[in-house]
N, C-alpha and C positions, 0 to 999 in steps of 0.2 A: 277431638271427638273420642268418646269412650262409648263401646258399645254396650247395650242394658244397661250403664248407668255408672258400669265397673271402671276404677282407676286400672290405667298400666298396670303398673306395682301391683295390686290383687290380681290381675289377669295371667301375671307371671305364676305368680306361686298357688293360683287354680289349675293352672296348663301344667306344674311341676306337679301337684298331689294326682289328678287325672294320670298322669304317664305313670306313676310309679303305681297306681291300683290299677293298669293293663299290664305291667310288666310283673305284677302280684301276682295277678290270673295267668298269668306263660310259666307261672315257678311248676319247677319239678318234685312235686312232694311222695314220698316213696313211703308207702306202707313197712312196718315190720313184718313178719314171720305171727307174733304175735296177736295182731289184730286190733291191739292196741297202743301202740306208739308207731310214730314215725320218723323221718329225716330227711335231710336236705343236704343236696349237696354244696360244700363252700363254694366252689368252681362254678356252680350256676352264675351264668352270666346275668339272668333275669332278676336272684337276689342282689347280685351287686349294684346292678345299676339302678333299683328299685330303694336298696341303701343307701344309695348316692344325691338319690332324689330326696329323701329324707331326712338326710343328716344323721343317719343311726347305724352303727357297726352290725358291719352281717353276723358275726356271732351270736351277738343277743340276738338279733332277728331270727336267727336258726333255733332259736333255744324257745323264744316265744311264739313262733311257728308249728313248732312240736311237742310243747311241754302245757299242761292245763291250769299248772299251779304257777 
């Protein structure tokens, strides 16, 4: 039985993209002085395990998190 019609297998990796866009929304994104850039810390637990879920290294996450270009 698959519920809506979803396999397993997709049910998995819908329940991993959902956790890592709530664990997105807990990041701690820090304003500059500026006004216009910001940061993030590596140490956030929320980007780590939000990286984890995605298969993508926190740095670039940090970089595209905070950079426009």
């Amino acid at each position: 039985f698959h519920p809506a019609g979803v396999k397993e297998s997709h049910q998995s990796a819908i329940f991993r993209i959902v956790a890592a866009i709530l664990h997105l929304g807990n990041l701690q994104i820090h304003a500059e002085r500026d006004g216009e850039s910001c940061s993030v810390s590596g140490e956030d637990k929320h980007l780590s395990r939000f990286c984890s879920l995605l298969g993508v290294e926190p740095g670039q996450m940090e970089r595209w998190l905070c950079h426009r270009k």
